[in-house]
LUMLUM-207379 format. One record per atom (N, C-alpha, C): x, y, z; residue in three letters. Coordinates in steps of 0.2 Angstrom, whole numbers, plus 5000, padded with zeros to 4 digits. Each point is the difference from the previous one (the first is absolute). Example, Ala and Ser with C-alpha at 12.3 -4.5 7.8 and 13.67 -1.06 7.14 Angstrom:
2
506649725039ALA
499650065000ALA
500450065000ALA
499850054996SER
500450065001SER
499650055003SER
REM end
This chain:
276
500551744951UNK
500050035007UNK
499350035001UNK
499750044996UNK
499350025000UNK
499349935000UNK
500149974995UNK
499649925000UNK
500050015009UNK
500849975004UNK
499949985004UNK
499850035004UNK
500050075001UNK
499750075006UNK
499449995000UNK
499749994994UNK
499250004998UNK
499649955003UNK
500349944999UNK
500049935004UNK
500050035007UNK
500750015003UNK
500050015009UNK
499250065000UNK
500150064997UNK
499550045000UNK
499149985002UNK
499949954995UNK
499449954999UNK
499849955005UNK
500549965003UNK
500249965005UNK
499750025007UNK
500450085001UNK
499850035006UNK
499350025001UNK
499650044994UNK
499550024998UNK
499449935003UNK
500549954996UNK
499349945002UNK
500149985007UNK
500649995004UNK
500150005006UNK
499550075005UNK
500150034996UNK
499550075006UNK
499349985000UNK
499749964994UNK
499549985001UNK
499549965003UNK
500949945003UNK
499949965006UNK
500150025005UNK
500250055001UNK
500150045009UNK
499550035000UNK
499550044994UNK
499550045002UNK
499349965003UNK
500249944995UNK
499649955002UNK
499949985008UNK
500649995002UNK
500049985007UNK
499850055005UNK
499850064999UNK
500150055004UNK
499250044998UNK
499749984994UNK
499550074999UNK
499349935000UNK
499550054996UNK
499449935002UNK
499649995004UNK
500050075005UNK
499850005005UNK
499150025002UNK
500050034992UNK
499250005000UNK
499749954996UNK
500449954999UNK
499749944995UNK
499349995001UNK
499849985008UNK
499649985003UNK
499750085002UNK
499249984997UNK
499450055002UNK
499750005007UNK
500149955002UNK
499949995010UNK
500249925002UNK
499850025006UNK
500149915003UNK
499349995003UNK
499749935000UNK
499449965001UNK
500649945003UNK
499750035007UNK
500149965008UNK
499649935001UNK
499949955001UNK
499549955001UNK
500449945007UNK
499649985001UNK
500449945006UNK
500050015009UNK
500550005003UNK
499849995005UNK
500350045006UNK
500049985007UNK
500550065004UNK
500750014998UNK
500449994997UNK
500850014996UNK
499650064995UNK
499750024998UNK
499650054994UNK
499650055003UNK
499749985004UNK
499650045003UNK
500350055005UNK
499750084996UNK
500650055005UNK
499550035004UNK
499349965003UNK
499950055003UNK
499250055000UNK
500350014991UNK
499450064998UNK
499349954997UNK
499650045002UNK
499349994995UNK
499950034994UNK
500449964994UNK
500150044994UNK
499449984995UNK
500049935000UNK
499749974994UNK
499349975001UNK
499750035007UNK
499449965000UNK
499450084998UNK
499549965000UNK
499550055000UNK
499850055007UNK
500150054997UNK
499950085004UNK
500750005002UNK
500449964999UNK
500950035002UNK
500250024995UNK
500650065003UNK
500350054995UNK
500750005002UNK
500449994996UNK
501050015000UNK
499950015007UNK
500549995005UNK
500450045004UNK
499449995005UNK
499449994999UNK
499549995008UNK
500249945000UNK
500050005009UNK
499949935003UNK
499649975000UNK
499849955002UNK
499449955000UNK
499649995007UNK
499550054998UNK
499550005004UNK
499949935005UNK
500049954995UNK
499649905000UNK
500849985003UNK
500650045000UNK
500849955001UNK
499949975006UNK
499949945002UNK
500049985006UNK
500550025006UNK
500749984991UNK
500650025006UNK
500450055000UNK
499450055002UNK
500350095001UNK
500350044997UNK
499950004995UNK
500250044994UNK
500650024998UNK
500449935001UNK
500750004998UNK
500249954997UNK
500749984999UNK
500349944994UNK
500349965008UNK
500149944996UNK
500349945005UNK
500750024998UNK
500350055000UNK
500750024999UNK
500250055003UNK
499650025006UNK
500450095003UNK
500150034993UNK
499850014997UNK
500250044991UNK
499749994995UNK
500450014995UNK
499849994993UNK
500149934999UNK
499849984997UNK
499849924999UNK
500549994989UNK
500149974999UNK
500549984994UNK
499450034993UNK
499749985001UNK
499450074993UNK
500050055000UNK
500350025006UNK
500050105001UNK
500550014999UNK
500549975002UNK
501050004998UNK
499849994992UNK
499949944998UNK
500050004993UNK
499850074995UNK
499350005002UNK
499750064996UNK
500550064999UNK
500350025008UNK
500450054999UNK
500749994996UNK
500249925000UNK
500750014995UNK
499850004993UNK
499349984999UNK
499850004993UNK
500050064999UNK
499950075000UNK
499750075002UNK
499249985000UNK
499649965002UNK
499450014999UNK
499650025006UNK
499750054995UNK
499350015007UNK
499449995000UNK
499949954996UNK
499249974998UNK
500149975005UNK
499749965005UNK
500149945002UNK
499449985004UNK
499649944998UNK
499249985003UNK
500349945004UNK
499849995006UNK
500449945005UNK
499449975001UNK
499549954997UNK
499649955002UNK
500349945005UNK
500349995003UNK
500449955005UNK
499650025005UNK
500049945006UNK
499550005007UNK
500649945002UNK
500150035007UNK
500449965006UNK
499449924999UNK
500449965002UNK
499549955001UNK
500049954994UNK
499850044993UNK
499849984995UNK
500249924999UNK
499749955000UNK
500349924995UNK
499750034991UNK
500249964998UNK
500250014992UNK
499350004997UNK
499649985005UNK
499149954998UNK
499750095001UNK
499549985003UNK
499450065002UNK
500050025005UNK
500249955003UNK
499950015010UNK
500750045003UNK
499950035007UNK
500550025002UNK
499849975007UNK
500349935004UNK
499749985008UNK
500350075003UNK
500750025001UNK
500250045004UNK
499650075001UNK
499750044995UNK
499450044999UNK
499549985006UNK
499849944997UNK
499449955005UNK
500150005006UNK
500649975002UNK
500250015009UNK
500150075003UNK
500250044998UNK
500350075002UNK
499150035000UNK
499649974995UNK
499350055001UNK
499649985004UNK
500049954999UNK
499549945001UNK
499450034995UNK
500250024997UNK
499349994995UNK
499949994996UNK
499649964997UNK
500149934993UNK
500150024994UNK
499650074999UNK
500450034994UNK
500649984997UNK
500450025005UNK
501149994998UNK
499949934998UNK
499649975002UNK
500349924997UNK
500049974994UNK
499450054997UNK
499949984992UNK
500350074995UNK
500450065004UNK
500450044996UNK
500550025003UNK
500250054996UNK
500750034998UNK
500749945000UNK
499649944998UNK
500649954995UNK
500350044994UNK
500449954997UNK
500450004996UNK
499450034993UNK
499849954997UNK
499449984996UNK
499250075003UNK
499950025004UNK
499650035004UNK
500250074997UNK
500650014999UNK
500350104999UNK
500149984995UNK
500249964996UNK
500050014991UNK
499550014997UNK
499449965003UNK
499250004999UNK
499750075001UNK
500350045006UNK
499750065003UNK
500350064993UNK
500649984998UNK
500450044997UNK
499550024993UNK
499949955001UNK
499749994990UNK
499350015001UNK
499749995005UNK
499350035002UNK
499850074998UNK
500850065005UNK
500150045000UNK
500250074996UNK
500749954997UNK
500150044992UNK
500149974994UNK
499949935002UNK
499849974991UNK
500349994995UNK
500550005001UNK
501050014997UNK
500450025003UNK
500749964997UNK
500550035001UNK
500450064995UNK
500250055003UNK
500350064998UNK
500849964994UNK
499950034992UNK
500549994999UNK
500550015005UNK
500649955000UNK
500850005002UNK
500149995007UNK
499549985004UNK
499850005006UNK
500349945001UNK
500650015007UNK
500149945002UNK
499849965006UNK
499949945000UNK
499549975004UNK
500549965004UNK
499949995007UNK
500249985005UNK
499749955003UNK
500249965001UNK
499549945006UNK
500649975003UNK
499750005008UNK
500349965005UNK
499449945002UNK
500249945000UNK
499549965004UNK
500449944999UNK
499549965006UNK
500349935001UNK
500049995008UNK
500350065004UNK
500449975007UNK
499449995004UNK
499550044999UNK
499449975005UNK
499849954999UNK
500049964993UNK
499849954998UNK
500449955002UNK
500650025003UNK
500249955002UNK
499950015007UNK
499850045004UNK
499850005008UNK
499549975001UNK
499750004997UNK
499149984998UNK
500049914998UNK
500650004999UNK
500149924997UNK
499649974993UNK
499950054995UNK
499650004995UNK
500649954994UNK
499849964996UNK
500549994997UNK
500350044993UNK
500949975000UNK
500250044999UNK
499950014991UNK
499849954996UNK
499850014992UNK
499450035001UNK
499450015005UNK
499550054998UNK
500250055000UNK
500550035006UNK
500150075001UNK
500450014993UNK
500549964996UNK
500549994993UNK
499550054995UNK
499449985001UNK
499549994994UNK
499550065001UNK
499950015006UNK
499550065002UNK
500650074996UNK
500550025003UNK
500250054998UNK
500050024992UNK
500349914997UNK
499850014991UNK
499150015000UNK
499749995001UNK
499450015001UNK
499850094999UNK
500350035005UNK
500050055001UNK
500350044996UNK
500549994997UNK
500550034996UNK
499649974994UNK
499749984997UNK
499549974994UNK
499550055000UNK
499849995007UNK
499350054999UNK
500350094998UNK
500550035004UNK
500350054999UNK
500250024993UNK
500249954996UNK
500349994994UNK
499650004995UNK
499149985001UNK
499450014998UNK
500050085000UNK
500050045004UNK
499950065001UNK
500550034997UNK
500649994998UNK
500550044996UNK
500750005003UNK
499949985006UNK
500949995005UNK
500249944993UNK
500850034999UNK
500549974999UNK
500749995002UNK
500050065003UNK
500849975004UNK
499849995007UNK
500149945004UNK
500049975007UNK
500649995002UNK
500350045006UNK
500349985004UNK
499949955008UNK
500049934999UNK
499849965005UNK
500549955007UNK
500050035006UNK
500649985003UNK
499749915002UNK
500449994999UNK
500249925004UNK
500050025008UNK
500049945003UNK
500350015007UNK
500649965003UNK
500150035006UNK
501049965000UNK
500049955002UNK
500449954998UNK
500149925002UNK
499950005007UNK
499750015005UNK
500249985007UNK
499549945003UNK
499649984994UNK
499849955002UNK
499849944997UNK
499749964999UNK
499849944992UNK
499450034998UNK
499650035002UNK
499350004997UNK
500450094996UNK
500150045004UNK
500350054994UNK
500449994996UNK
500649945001UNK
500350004994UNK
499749974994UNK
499449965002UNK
499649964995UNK
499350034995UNK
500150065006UNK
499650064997UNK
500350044994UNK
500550015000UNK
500550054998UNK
500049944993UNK
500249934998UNK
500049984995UNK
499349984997UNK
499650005004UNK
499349994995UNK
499850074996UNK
500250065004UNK
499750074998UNK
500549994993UNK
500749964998UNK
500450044995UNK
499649964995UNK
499849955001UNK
499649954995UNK
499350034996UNK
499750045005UNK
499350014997UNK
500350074998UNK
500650055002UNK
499950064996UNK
500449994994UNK
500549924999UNK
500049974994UNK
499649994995UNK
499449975005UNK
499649974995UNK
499550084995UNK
499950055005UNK
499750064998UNK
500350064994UNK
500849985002UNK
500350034994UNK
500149954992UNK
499749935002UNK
499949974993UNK
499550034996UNK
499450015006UNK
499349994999UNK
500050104995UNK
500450045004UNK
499950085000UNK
500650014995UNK
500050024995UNK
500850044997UNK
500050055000UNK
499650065004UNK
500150075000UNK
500150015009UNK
500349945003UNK
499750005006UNK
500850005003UNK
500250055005UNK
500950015002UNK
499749975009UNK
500349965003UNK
500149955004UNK
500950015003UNK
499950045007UNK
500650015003UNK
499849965006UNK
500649985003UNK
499949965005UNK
500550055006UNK
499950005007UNK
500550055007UNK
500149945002UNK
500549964999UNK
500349965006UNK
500150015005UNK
499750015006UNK
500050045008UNK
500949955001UNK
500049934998UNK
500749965001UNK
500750054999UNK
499750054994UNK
500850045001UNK
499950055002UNK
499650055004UNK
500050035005UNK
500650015005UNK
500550054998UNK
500649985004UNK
500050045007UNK
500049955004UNK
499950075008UNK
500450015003UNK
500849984998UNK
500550005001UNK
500350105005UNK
500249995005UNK
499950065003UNK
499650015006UNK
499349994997UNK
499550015005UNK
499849955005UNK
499950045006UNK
500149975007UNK
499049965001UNK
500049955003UNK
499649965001UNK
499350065000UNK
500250045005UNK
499250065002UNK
499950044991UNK
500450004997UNK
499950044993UNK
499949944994UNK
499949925004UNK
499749974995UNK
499349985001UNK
499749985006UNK
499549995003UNK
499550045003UNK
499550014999UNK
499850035005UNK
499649945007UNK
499650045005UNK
500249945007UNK
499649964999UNK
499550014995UNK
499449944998UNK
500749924999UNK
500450024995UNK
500449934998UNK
499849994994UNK
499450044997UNK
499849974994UNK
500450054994UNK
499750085001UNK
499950044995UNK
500950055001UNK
500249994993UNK
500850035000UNK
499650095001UNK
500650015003UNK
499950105003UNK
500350034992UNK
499750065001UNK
500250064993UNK
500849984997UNK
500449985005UNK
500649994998UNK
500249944997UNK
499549965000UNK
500049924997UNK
499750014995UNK
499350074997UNK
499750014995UNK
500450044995UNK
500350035003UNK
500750044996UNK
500349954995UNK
500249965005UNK
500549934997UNK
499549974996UNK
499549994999UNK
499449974996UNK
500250024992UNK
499950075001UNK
499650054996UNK
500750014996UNK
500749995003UNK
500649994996UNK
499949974993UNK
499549915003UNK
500449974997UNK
499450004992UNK
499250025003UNK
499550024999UNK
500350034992UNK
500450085001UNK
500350034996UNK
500349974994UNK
500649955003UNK
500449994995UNK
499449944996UNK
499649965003UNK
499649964996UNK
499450014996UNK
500050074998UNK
499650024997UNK
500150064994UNK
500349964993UNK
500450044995UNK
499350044996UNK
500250085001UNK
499550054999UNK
499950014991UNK
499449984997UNK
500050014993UNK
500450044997UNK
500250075003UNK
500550054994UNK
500649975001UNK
500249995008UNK
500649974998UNK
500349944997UNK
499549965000UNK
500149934995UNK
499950014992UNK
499950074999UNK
499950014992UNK
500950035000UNK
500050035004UNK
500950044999UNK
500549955000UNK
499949975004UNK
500449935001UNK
500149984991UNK
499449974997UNK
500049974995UNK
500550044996UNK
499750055000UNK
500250044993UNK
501050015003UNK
500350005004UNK
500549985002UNK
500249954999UNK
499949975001UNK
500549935001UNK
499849974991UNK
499550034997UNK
499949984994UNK
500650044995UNK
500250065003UNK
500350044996UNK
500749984999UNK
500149975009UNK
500849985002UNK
500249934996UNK
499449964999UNK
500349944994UNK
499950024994UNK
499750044996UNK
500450034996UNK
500350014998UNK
500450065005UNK
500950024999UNK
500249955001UNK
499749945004UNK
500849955001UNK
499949964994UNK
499549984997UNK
500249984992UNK
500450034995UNK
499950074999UNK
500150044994UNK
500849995003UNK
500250015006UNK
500750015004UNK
500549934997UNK
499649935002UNK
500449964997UNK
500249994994UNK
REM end
């Protein structure tokens, strides 16, 4: 009768393990490192030279806010991780390359056409601070311009491993990188070339953690049309970025708690050996 309390006692001990797993963990991550395009972009002039947290962007073309009425899904995130690092390299417009045309049209001036791409803020990043910060998780949105723009879709597949190579030179190891949602053939053929190359990067990388956001399971189940889109047609409102940054969360398993995990689930086959 003891044997077996000891047992149930030990059992639970290793289960507490896995619930604290699921719940703590929150500082795993030392900041967030934003890259990509207006879905990421909240707005601030964080990441460029003479910008600082929280200031707007003097250069923002487009008036010193997010394509969301709000918080855009890297701001929700940060907040459910508890982080408060967080440097947002992303520019509305951006394709995955160096250029940004919509920059170009909105200015008319030729500058935007050869920056604030994809390629163009990682360059700038690493100009600027020359590493990535242990534990730092890195973020990229891109693609959708690239498909506005009619660029095709294995360059843009290839540009963001590119990007996340060059990042990965600097010290980034864990990447959180969204696909985009099937609504049309050139994105869903986007969305398979990307799993191929961030395939081929985790053969090439073993210290390298490659999380993918499925915008596909995005559940917007409830929300009324005006709290999915906003009137552009393009860009999902705060309330779509919310739903983002849901799935954003669960896709993204935080180092301490995947050590808790272990040491649970290691403890619980255990017991179930010594039991039988």
């Amino acid at each position: 009768m003891v044997s077996k309390t000891r047992k149930l006692m030990a059992a639970w001990f290793c289960s507490v393990f896995l619930v604290f797993a699921a719940v703590t963990g929150a500082q795993a991550y030392s900041g967030i490192l934003a890259f990509g395009d207006s879905l990421s972009d909240n707005g601030y002039y964080e990441g460029y030279p003479g910008g600082t947290a929280g200031n707007t962007n003097p250069a923002d073309f487009y008036g010193f806010r997010s394509f969301s009425a709000g918080p855009v899904w890297v701001d929700y995130l940060a907040s459910d991780l508890g982080v408060s690092a967080m440097l947002n390299m992303a520019y509305g417009g951006a394709t995955s390359g160096w250029d940004n045309p919509a920059a170009y049209a909105a200015t008319a001036d030729s500058k935007y056409l050869t920056q604030t791409g994809l390629q163009w803020q990682v360059a700038a990043y690493g100009s600027v601070f020359g590493s990535v910060a242990d534990e730092t998780l890195i973020t990229m949105s891109a693609g959708g311009n690239d498909n506005f723009n009619s660029r095709p879709a294995d360059t843009a597949a290839q540009n963001v491993a590119l990007a996340i190579s060059t990042l990965y030179a600097l010290g980034g190891r864990d990447f959180l990188v969204l696909n985009l949602p099937a609504t049309n053939d050139w994105q869903t053929n986007f969305s398979l070339l990307l799993y191929a190359q961030l395939s081929i990067l985790n053969s090439l990388f073993d210290d390298i953690n490659l999380y993918i956001l499925d915008w596909n399971q995005v559940d917007l189940t409830g929300l009324a049309l005006d709290n999915i889109m906003m009137p552009d047609g393009i860009h999902p409102t705060t309330d779509h970025q919310r739903r983002i940054a849901n799935i954003a969360w669960t896709a993204v398993p935080e180092p301490a708690s995947i050590l808790l995990m272990l040491l649970g689930f290691a403890g619980l086959a255990g017991l179930r050996r010594k039991m039988k």
